[in-house]
C-alpha positions as a Markdown table, in Angstrom:
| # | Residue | x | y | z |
|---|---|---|---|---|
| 1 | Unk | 10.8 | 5.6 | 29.0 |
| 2 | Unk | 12.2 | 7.9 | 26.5 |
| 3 | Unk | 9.3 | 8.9 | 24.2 |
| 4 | Unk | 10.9 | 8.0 | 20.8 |
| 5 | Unk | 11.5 | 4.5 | 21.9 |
| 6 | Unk | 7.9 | 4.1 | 23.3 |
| 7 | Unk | 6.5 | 5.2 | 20.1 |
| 8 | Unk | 8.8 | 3.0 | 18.5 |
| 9 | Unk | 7.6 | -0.1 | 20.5 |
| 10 | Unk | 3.8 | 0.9 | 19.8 |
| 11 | Unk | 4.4 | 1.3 | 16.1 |
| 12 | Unk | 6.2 | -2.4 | 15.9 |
| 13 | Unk | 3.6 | -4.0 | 18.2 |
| 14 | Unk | 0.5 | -2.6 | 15.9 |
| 15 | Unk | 2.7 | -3.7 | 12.8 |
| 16 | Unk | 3.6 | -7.1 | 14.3 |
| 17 | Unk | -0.4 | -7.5 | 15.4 |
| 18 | Unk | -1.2 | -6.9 | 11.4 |
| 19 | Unk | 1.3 | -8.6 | 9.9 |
| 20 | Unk | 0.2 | -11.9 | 12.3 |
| 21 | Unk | -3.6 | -11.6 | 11.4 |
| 22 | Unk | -2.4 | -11.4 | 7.9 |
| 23 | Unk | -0.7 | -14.2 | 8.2 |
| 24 | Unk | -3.2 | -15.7 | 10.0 |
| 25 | Unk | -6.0 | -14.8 | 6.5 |
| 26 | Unk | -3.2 | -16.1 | 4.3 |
| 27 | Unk | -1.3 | -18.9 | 5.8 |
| 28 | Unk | -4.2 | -21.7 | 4.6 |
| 29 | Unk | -4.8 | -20.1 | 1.2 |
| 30 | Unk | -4.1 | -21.5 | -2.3 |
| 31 | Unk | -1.4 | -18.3 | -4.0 |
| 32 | Unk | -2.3 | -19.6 | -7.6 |
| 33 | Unk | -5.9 | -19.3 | -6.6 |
| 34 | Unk | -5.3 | -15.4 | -5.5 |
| 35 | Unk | -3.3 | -15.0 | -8.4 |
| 36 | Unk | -6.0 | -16.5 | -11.0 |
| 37 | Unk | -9.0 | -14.4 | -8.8 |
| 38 | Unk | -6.8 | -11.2 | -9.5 |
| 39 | Unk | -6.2 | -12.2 | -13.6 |
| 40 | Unk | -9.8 | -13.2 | -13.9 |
| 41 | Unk | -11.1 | -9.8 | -12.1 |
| 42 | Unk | -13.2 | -7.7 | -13.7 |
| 43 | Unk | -11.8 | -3.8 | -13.5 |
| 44 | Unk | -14.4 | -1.9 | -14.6 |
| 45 | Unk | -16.0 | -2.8 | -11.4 |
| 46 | Unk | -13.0 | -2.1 | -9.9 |
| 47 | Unk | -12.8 | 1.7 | -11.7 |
| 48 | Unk | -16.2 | 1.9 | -10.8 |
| 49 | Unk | -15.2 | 1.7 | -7.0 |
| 50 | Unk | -12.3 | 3.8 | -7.1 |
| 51 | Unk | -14.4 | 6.7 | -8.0 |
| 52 | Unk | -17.0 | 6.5 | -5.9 |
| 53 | Unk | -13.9 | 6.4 | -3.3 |
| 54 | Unk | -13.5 | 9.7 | -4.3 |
| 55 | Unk | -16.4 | 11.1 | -4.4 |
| 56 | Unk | -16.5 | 10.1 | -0.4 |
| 57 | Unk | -12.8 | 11.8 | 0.2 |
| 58 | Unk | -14.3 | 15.1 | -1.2 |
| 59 | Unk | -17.5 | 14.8 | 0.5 |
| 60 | Unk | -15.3 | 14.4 | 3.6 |
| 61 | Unk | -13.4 | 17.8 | 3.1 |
| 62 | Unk | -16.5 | 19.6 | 2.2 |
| 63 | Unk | -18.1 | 18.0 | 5.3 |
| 64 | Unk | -14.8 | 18.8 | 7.3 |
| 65 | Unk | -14.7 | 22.8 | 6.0 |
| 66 | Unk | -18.6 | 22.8 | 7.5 |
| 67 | Unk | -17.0 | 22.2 | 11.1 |
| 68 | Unk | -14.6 | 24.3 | 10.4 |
| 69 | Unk | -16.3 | 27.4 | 9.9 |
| 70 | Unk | -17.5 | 28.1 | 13.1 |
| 71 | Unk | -14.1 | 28.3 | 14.2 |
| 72 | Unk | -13.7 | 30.9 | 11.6 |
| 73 | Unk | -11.1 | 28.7 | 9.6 |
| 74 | Unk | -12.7 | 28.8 | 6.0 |
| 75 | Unk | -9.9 | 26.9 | 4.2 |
| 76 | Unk | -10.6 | 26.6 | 0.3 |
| 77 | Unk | -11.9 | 23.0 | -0.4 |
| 78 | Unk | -8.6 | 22.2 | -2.4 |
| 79 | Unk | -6.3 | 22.8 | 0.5 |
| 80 | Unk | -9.2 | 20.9 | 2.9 |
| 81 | Unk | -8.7 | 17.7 | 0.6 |
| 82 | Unk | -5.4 | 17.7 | 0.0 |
| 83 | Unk | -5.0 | 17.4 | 4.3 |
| 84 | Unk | -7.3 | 15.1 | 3.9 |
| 85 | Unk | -6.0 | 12.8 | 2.1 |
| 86 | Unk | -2.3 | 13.4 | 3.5 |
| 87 | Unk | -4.0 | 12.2 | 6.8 |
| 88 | Unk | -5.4 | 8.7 | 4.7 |
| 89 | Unk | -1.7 | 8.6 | 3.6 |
| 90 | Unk | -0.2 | 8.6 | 6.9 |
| 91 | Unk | -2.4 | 6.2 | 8.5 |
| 92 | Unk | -1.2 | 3.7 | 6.2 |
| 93 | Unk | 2.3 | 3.9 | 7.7 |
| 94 | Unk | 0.6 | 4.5 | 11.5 |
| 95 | Unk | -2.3 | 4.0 | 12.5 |
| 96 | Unk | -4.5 | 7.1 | 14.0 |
| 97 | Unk | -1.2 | 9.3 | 12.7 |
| 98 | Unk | -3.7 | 10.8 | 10.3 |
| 99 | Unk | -5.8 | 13.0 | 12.4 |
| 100 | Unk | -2.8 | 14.9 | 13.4 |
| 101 | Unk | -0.9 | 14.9 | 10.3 |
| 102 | Unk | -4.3 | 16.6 | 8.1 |
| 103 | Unk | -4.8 | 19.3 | 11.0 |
| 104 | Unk | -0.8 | 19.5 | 10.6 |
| 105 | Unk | -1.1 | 20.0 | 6.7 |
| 106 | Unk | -3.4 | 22.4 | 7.0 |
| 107 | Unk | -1.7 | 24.3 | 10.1 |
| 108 | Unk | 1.0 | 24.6 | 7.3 |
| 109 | Unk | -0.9 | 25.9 | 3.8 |
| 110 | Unk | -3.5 | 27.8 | 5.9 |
| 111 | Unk | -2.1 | 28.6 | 9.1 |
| 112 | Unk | -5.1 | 27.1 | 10.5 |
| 113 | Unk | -4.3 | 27.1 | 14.3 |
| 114 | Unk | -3.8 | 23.2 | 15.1 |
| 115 | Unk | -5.5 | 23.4 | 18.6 |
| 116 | Unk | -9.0 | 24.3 | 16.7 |
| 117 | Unk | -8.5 | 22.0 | 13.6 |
| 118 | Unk | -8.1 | 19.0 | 16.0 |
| 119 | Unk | -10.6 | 19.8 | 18.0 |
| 120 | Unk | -13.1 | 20.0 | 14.7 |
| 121 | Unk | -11.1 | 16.0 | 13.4 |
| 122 | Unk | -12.5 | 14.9 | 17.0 |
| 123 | Unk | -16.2 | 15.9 | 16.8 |
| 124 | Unk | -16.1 | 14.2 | 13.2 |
| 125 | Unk | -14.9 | 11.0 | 14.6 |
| 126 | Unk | -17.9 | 11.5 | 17.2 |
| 127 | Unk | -19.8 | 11.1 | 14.4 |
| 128 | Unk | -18.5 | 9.0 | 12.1 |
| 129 | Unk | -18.6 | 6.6 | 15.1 |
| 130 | Unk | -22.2 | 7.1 | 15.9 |
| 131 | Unk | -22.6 | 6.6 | 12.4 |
| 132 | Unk | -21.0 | 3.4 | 12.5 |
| 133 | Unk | -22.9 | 1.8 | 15.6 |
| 134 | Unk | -26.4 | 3.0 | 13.9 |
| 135 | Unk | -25.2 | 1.2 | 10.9 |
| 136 | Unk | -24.5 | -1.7 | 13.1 |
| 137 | Unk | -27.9 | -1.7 | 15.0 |
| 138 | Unk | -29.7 | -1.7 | 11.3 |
| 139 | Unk | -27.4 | -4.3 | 10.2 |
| 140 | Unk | -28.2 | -6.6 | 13.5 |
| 141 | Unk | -32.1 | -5.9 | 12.7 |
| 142 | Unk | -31.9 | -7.0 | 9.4 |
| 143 | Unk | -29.9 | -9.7 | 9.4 |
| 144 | Unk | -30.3 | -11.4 | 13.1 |
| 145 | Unk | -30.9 | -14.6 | 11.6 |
| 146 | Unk | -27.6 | -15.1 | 10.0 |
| 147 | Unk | -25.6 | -13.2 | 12.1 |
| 148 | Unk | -27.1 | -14.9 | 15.4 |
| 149 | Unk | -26.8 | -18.2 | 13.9 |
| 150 | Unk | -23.1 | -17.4 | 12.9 |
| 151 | Unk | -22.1 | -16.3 | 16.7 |
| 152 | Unk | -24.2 | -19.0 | 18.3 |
| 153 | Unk | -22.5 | -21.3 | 16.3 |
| 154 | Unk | -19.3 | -20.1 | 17.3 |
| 155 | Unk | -20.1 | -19.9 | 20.9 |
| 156 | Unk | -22.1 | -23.4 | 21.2 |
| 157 | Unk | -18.7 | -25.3 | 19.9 |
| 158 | Unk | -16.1 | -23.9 | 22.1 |
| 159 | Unk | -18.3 | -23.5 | 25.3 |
| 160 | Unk | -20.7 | -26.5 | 24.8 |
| 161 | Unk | -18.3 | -28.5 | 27.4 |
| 162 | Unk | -17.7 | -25.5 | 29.8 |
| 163 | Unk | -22.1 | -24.7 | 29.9 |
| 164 | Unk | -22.5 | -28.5 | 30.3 |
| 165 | Unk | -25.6 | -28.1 | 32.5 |
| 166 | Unk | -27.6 | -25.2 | 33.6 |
| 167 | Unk | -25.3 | -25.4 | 37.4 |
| 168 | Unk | -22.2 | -24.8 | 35.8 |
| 169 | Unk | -23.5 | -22.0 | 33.9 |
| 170 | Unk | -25.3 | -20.2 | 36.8 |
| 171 | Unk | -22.1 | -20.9 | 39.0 |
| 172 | Unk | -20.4 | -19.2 | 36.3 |
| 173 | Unk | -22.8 | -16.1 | 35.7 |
| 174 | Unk | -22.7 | -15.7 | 39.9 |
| 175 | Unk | -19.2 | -15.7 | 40.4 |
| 176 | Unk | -18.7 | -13.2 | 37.3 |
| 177 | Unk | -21.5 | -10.6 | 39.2 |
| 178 | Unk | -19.2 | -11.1 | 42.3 |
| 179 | Unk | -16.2 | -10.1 | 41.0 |
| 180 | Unk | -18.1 | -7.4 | 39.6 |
| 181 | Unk | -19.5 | -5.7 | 42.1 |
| 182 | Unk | -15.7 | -6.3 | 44.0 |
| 183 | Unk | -14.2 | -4.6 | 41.3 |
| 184 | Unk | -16.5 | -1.5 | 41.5 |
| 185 | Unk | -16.7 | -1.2 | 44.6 |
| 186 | Unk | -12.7 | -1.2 | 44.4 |
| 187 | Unk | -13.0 | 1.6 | 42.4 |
| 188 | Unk | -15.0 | 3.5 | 44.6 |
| 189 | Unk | -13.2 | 3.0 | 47.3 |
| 190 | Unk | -9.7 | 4.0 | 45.3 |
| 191 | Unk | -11.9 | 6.7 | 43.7 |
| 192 | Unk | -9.9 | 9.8 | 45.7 |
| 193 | Unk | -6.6 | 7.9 | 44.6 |
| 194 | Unk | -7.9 | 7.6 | 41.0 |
| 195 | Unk | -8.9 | 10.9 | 40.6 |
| 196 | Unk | -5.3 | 12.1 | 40.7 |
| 197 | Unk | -4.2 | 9.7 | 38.5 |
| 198 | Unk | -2.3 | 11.2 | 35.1 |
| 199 | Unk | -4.2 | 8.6 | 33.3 |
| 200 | Unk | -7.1 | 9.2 | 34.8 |
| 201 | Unk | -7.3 | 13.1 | 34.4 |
| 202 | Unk | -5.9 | 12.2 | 30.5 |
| 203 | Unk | -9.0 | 10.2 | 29.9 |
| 204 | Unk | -10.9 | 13.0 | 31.6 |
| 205 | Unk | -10.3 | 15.8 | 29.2 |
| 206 | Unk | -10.7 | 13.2 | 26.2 |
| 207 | Unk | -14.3 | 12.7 | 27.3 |
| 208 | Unk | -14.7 | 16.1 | 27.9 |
| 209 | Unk | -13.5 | 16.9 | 24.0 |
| 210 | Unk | -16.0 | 14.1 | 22.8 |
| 211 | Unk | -18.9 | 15.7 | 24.6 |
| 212 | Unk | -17.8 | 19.2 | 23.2 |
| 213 | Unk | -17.2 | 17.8 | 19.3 |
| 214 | Unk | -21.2 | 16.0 | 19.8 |
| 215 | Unk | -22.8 | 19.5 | 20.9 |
| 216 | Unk | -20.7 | 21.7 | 18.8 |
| 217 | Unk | -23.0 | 20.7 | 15.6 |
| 218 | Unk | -25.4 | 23.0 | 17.2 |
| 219 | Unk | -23.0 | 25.7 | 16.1 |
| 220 | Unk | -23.6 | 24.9 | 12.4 |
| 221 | Unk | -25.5 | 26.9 | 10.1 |
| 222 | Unk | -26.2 | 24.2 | 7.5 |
| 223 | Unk | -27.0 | 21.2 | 9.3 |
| 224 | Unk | -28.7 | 19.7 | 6.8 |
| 225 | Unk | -25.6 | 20.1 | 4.4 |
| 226 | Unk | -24.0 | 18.4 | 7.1 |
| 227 | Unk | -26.5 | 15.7 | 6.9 |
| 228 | Unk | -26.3 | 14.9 | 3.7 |
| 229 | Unk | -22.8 | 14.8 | 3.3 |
| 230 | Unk | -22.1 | 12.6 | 6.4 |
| 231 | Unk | -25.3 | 9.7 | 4.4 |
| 232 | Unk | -23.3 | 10.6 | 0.5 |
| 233 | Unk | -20.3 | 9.7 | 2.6 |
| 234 | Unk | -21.9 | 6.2 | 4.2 |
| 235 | Unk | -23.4 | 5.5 | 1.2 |
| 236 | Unk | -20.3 | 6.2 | -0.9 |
| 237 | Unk | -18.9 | 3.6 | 1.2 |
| 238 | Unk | -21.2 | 1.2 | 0.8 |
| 239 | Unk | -21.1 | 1.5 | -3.2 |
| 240 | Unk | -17.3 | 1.4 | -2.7 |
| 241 | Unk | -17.7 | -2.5 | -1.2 |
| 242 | Unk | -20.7 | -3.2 | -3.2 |
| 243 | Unk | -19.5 | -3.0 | -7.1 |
| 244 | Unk | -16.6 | -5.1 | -6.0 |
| 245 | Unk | -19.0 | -8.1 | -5.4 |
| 246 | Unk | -19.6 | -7.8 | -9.6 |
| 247 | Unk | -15.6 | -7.7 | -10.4 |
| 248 | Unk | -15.5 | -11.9 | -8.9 |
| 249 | Unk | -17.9 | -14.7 | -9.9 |
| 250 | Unk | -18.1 | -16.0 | -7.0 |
| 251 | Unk | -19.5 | -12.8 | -4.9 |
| 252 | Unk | -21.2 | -11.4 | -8.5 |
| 253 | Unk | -24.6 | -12.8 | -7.0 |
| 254 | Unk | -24.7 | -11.2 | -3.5 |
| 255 | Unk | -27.2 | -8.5 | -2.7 |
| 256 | Unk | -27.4 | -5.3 | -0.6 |
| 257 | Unk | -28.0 | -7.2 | 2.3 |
| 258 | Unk | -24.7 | -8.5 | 2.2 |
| 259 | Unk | -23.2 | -5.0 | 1.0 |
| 260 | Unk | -24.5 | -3.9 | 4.6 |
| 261 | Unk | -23.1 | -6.3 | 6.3 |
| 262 | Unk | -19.7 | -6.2 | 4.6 |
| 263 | Unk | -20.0 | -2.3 | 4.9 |
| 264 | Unk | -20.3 | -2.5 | 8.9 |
| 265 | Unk | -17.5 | -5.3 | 9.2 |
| 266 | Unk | -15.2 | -3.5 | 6.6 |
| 267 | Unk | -15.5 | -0.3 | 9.2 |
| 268 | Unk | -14.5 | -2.4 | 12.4 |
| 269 | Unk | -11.4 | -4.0 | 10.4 |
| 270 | Unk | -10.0 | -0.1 | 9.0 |
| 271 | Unk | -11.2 | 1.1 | 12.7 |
| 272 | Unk | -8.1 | -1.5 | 14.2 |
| 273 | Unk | -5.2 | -0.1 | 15.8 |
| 274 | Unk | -3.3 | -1.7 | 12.9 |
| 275 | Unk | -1.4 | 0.3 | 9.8 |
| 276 | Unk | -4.4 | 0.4 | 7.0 |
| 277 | Unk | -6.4 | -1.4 | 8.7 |
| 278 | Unk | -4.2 | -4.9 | 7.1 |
| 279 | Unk | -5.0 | -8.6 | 8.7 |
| 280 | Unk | -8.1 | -7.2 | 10.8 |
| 281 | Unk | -10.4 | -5.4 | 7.2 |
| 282 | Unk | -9.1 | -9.5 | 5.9 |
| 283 | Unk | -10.3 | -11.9 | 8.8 |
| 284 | Unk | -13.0 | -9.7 | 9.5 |
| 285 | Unk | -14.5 | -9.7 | 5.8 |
| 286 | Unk | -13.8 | -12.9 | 4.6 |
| 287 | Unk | -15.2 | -14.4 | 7.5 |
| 288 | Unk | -18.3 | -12.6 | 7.0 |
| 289 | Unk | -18.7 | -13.9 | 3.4 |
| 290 | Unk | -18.6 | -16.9 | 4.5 |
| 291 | Unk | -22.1 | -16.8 | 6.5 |
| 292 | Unk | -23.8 | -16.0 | 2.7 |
| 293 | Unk | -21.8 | -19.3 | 1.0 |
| 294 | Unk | -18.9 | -17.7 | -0.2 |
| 295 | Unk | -15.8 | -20.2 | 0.7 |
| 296 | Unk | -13.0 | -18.7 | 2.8 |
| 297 | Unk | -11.1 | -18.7 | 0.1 |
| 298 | Unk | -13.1 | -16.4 | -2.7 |
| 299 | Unk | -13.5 | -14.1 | 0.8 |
| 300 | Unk | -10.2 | -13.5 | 1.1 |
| 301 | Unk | -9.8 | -12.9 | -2.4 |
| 302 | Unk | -12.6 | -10.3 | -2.9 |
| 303 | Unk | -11.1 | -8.8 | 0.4 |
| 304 | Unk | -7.5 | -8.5 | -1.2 |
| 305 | Unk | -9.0 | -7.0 | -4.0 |
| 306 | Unk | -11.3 | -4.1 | -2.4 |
| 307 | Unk | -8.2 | -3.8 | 0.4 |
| 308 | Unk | -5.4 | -3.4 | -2.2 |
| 309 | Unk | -7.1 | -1.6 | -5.1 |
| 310 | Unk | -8.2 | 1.3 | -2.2 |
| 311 | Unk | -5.2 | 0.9 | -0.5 |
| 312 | Unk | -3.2 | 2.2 | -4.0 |
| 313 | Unk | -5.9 | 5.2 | -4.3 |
| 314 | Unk | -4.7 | 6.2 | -0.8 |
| 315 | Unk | -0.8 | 6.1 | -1.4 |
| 316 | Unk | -1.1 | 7.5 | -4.8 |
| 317 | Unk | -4.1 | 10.3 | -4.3 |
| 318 | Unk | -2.2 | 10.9 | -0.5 |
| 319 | Unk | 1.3 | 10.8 | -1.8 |
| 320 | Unk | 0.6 | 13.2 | -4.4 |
| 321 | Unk | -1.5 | 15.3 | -1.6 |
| 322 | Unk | 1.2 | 15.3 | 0.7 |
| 323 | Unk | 3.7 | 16.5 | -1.7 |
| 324 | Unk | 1.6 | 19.2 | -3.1 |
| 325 | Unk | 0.5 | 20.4 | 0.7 |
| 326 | Unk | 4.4 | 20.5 | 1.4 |
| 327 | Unk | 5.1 | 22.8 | -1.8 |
| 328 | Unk | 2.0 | 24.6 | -1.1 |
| 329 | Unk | 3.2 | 25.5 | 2.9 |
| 330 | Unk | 6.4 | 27.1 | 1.3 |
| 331 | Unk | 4.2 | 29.9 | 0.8 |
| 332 | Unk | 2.2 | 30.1 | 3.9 |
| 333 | Unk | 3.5 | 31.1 | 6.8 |
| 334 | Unk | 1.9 | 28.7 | 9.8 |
| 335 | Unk | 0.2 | 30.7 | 12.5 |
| 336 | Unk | 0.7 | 27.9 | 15.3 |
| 337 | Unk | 3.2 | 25.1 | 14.8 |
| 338 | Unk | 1.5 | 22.3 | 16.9 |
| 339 | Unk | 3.4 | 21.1 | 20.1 |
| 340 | Unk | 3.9 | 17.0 | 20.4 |
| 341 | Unk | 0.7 | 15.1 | 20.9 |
């Protein structure tokens, strides 16, 4: 299949996947309700939000230009964040675009070579996700009651008829461990076979970069600037959901607790193969709200707000990044011009 029109069928199966859990968020929900939540919002909260958005973007370029200088790229921190946020600007159009657009905005003002700068975008997302699960791990500890009781729930109302006796369910747990072991030892049967699979050997050297980008902080000299900018960026994040609780009466009364949790379920719903994370950031944190009393429909509206309000940051701050990084490579000549990934 012709590249171009793979690419094409990806990007309109990830926007039709958004658009449908969007759908999904909105298709029960009261519009004059939205629309009164939105009037009766209050923005300083909002204001308050949007800035400690940026604070986290430029603790993210300074954290980035820390990675980077071990690859003896030393970008200044202007040019860092304006790649940056190019990459944020992209992903809203398609998703995981960014990481190669920022190391391609920077190839172009610094002629940073791409090869290296990718390389440094995938140890960051090493940690950023380890980041994440710990977050989620802390978040489990702290609020297993809820959360337990929440998934339980769930589970206990579609399966009670499948698990109605303890047979049925040990019938169903042996003949899951049977297919199983079948399955692996398939696979290690096929394992020659596999091995020279191109999807295989792709996934291979993936793996192999993610090993590399978790033992190349060992190369840093200032770890503990590193440190501290990765927590100023998770906490940043957390302050970013957090104030928005105080903009809407109806979440004004929710603790840190519930910060966490929205914190960890916001990350999930951006991490989705879907453009700006739309329909999956919604469901996700909305649904969550409801476990602390908020109604489905005062979720969705405190989701719409901190969704749209930082989704407007993005385009504007990474539409005016973009533009400047494109008038700024007019005068750099790019060392390596990145082949297609």
């Amino acid at each position: 299949m012709n590249p171009l029109l793979k690419n094409a069928i990806k990007y309109l199966l990830m926007l039709g996947f958004g658009g449908l859990l969007f759908w999904y968020v909105l298709k029960d929900q009261d519009f004059n309700k939205i629309e009164s939540d939105f009037r009766r919002a209050d923005y300083f909260w909002i204001a308050v939000s949007i800035l400690i958005s940026l604070v986290a973007y430029i603790a993210r370029a300074l954290r980035w230009n820390l990675l980077l200088e071990p690859l003896d790229i030393k970008p200044p921190a202007y040019k860092t964040f304006l790649a940056l946020m190019s990459g944020y600007f992209a992903n809203i159009f398609l998703p995981r675009a960014g990481e190669v657009a920022r190391c391609f905005v920077l190839n172009r003002m610094h002629k940073a070579p791409f090869n290296a700068t990718f390389g440094s975008v995938v140890a960051e997302r090493v940690f950023d996700l380890f980041g994440l699960l710990f977050l989620i791990g802390v978040t489990f500890i702290l609020e297993f009651e809820r959360i337990s009781g929440f998934l339980s729930g769930i589970f206990i109302e579609k399966f009670q008829g499948l698990f109605s006796s303890l047979q049925t369910m040990y019938l169903f747990i042996a003949v899951g461990l049977f297919l199983l072991a079948g399955m692996i030892g398939m696979l290690w049967f096929l394992r020659h076979q596999i091995r020279k699979n191109t999807m295989y050997q792709k996934t291979s050297v993936f793996l192999g970069g993610v090993w590399e980008g978790v033992i190349s902080i060992r190369k840093l000299e200032k770890k503990w600037v590193f440190l501290f900018y990765t927590v100023l960026i998770w906490t940043s994040y957390f302050f970013m959901s957090y104030t928005v609780f105080f903009a809407l009466p109806a979440t004004s009364h929710l603790g840190l607790n519930v910060g966490l949790v929205i914190l960890v379920v916001g990350g999930l719903g951006m991490s989705a193969p879907v453009q700006g994370g739309i329909g999956a950031f919604h469901y996700l944190v909305a649904s969550a709200l409801v476990i602390y009393g908020v109604t489905k429909e005062d979720g969705v509206s405190y989701a719409l707000l901190v969704h749209t309000s930082q989704t407007l940051v993005v385009i504007l701050v990474g539409g005016i990044s973009f533009i400047l990084g494109f008038l700024l490579s007019k005068k750099e000549k790019p060392a390596e011009t990145p082949a297609t990934v």
